[in-house]
C-alpha positions as a Python dict, from the first residue, in 0.01 Angstrom:
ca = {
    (1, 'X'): (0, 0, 0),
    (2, 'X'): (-24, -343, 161),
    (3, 'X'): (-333, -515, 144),
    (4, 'X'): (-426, -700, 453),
    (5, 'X'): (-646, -1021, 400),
    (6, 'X'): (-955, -1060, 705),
    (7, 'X'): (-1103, -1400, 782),
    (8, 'X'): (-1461, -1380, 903),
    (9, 'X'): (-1700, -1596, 1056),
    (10, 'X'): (-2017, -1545, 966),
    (11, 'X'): (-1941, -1294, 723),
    (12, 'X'): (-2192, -1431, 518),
    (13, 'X'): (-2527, -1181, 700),
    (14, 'X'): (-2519, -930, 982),
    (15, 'X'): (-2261, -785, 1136),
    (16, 'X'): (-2046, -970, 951),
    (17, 'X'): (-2169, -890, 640),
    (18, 'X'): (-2143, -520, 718),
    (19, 'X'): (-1803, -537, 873),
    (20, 'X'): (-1706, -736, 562),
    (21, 'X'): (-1797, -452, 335),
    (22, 'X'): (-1629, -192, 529),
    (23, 'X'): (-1282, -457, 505),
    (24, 'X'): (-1348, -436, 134),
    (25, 'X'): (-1428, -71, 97),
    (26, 'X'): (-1093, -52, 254),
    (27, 'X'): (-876, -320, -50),
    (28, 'X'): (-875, -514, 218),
    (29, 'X'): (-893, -922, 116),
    (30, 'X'): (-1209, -1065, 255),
    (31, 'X'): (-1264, -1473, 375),
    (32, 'X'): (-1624, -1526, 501),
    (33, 'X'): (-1640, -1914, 706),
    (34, 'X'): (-2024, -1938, 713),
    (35, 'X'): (-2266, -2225, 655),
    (36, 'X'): (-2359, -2051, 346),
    (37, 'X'): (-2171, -1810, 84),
    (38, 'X'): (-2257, -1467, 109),
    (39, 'X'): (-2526, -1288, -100),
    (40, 'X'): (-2274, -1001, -228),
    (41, 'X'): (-2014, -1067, -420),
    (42, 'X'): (-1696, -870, -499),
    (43, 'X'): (-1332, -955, -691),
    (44, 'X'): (-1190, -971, -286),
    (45, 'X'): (-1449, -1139, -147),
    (46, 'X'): (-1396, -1521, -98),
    (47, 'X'): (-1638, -1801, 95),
    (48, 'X'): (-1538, -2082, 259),
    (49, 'X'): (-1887, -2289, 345),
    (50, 'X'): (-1854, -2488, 679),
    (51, 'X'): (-2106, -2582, 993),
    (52, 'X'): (-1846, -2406, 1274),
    (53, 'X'): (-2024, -2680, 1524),
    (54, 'X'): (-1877, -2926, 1354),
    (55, 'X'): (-1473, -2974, 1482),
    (56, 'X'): (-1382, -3168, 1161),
    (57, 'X'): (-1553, -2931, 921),
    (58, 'X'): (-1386, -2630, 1106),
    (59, 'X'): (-1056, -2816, 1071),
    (60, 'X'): (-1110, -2852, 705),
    (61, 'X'): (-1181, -2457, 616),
    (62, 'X'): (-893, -2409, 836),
    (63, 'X'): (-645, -2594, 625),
    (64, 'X'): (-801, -2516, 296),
    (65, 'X'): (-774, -2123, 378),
    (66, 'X'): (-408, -2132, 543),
    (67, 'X'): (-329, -2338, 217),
    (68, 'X'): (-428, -2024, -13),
    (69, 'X'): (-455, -1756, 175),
    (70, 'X'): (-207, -1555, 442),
    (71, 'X'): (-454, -1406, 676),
    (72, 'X'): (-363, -1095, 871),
    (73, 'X'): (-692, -1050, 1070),
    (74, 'X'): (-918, -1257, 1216),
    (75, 'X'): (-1242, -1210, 1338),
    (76, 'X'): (-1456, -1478, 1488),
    (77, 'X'): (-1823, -1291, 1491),
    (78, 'X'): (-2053, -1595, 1403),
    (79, 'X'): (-2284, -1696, 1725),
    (80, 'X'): (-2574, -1878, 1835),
    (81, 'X'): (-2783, -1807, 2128),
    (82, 'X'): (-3002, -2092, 2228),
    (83, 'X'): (-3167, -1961, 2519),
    (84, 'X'): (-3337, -2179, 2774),
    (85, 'X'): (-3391, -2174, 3145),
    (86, 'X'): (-3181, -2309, 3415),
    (87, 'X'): (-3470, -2609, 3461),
    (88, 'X'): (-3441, -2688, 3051),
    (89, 'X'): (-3025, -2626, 3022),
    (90, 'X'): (-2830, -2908, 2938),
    (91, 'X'): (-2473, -3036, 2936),
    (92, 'X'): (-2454, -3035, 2539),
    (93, 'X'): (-2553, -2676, 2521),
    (94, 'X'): (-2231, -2582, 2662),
    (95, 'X'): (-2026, -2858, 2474),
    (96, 'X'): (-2190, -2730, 2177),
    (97, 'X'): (-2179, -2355, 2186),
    (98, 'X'): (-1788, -2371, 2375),
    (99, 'X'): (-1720, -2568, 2048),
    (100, 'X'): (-1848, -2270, 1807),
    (101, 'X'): (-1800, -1965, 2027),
    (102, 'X'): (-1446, -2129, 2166),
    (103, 'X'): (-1328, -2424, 1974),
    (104, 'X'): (-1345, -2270, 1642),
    (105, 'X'): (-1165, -1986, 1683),
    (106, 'X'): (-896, -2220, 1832),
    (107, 'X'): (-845, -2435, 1529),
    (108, 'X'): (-865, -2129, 1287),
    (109, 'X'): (-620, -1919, 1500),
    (110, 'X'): (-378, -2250, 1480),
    (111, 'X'): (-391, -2245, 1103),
    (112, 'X'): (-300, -1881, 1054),
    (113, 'X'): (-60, -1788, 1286),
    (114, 'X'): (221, -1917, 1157),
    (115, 'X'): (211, -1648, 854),
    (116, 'X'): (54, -1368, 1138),
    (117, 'X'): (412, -1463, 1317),
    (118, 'X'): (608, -1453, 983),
    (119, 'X'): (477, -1121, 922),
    (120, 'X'): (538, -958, 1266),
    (121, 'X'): (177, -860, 1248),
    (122, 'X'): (-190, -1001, 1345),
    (123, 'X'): (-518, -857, 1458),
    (124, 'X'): (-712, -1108, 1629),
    (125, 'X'): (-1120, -1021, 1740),
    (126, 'X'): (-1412, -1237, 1902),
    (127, 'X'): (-1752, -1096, 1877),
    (128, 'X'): (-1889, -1162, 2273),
    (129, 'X'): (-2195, -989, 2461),
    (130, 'X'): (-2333, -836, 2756),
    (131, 'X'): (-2417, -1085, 2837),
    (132, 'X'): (-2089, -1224, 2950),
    (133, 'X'): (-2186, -1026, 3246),
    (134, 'X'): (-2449, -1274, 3281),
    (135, 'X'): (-2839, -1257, 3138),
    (136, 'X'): (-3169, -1478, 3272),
    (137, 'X'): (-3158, -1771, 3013),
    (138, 'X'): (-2852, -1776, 2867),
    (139, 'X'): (-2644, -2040, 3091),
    (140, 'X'): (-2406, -2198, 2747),
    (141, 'X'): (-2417, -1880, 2621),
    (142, 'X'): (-2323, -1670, 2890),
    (143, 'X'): (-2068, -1905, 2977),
    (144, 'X'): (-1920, -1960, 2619),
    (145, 'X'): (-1965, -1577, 2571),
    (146, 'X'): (-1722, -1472, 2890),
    (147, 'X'): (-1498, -1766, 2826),
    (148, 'X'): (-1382, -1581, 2501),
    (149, 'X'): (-1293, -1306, 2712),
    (150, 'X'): (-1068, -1488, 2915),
    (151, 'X'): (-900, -1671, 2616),
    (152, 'X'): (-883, -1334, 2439),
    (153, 'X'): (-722, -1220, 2711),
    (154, 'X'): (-443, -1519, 2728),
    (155, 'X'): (-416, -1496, 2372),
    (156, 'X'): (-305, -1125, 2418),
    (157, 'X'): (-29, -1203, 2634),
    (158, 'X'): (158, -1490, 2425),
    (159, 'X'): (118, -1288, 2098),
    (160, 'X'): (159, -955, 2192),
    (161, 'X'): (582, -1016, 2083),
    (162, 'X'): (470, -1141, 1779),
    (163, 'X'): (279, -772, 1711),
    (164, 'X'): (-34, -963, 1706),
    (165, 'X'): (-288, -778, 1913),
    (166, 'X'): (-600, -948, 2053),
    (167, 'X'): (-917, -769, 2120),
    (168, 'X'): (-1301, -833, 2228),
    (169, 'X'): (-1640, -640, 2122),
    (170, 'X'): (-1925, -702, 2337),
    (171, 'X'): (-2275, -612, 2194),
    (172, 'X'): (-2577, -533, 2386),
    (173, 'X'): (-2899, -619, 2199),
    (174, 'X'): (-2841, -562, 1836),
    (175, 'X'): (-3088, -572, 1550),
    (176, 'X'): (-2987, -873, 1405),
    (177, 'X'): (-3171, -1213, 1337),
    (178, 'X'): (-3033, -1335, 1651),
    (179, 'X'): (-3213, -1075, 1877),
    (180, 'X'): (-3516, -1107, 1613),
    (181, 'X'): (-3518, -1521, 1758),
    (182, 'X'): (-3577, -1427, 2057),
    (183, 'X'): (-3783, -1048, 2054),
    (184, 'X'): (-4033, -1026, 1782),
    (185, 'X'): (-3953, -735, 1519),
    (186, 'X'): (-4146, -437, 1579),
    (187, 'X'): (-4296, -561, 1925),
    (188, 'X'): (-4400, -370, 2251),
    (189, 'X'): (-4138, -574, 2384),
    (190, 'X'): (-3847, -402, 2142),
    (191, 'X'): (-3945, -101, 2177),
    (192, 'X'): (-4000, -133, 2608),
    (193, 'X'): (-3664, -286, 2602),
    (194, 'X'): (-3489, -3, 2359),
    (195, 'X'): (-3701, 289, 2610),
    (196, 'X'): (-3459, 64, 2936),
    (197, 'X'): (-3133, 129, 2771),
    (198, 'X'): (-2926, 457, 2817),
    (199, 'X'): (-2871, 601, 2507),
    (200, 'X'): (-3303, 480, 2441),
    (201, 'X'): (-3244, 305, 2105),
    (202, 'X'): (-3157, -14, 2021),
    (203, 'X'): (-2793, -136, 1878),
    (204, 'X'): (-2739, -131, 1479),
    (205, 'X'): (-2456, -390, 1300),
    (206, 'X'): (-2306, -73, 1177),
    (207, 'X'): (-2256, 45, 1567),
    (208, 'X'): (-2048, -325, 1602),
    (209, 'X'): (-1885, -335, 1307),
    (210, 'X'): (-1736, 18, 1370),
    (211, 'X'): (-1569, -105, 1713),
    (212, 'X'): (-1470, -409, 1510),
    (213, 'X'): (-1279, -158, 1267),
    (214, 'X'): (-1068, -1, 1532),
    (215, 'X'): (-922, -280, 1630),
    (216, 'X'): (-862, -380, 1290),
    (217, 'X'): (-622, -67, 1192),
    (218, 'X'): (-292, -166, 1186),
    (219, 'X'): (-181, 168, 1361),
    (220, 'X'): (-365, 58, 1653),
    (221, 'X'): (-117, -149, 1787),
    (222, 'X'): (-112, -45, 2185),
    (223, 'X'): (-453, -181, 2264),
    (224, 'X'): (-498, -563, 2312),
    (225, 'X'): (-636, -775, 2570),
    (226, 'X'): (-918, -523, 2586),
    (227, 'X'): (-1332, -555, 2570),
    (228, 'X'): (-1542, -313, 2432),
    (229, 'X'): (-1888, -298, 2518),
    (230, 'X'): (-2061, -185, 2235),
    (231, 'X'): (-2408, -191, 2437),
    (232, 'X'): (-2575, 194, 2454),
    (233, 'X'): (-2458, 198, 2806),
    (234, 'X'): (-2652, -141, 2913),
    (235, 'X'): (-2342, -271, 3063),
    (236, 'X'): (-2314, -48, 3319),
    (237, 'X'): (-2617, -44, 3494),
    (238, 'X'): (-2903, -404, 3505),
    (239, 'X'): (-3090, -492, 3136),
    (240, 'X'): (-3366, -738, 3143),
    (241, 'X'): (-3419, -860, 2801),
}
């Protein structure tokens, strides 16, 4: 049985610490790019510490992991959010999350194609949003957000001979430490917002990391190009956070 090796940002907590899991649970070969080392440990599990803001430091990991590792799958999940209003947005927000949502995956995608192309075989994920669609406070992250959609999309097209597929998920509000930033745990708020969405409950990382593990199979080779809204049904109608 071939065992398939799957680089992770922020596969250190979350979502990517769940999806991680599920890779390994599977003898899949796990790389977690975080600015700290996972809490679990396992003989497959490997960490790679590195501040994804940082273009040198990404660079760095890069090199070090195409150096001892030939990565099959990669899946850029780690995010920030850094909400602020249109009146207290500012030119470095974008620069800085289009460097971690964008710029990152860039230089690690560089670094591990050429063994993806060797192989004949690649799976290729970003973690977006919703919000893509666009959300009150969220003008770098919005923006940085639906510009992985269109590179995810481009990247589809020039890989797709390669049989390297290329695929988003979007999350609506999750239960992560992200949302937790910005809606207080347990809150009238979480629970007003979780009564406004269609299916009337909130998102779990197991709900994301489950769309995340279709696209990883290697029989599912037909799909790319392709978001997933992984939101309770929020994308289809107007959510207010």
């Amino acid at each position: 049985m071939k065992q398939y090796t799957a680089l992770i940002t922020g596969g250190n907590k979350g979502i990517g610490a769940d999806l991680a899991q599920k890779l390994l649970a599977k003898n899949y070969r796990v790389i977690s790019v975080a600015r700290r080392a996972p809490e679990a440990t396992h003989e497959n599990l490997f960490s790679v510490e590195a501040d994804l803001l940082d273009p040198e430091a990404v660079k760095a990991a890069a090199a070090e992991i195409a150096s001892d590792h030939k990565v099959t799958h990669l899946i850029h999940n780690a995010g920030l959010i850094w909400p602020n209003l249109i009146e207290e947005a500012s030119a470095d927000d974008i620069t800085g999350l289009a460097q971690l949502h964008l710029g990152s995956a860039l230089t690690l995608l560089q670094a591990t194609l050429p063994s993806m192309k060797a192989e004949n075989f690649g799976r290729v994920m970003f973690n977006a949003s919703r919000a893509a669609l666009g959300a009150p406070t969220r003008t770098a992250y919005s923006a940085s957000k639906a510009g992985m959609i269109g590179m995810a999309r481009t990247w589809a097209l020039e890989l797709a001979a390669f049989g390297i597929t290329v695929n988003v998920v979007a999350p609506g509000p999750i239960l992560t430490d992200n949302f937790w930033g910005i809606v207080e745990k347990g809150s009238e708020q979480e629970t007003a917002l979780a009564g406004r969405i269609p299916v009337k409950r909130l998102g779990t990382v197991q709900d994301v990391s489950n769309a995340f593990l279709f696209f990883c199979d290697p029989e599912n080779s037909f799909v790319t190009g392709q978001t997933l809204y992984v939101c309770g049904g929020a994308s289809v109608g107007t959510l207010t956070i």
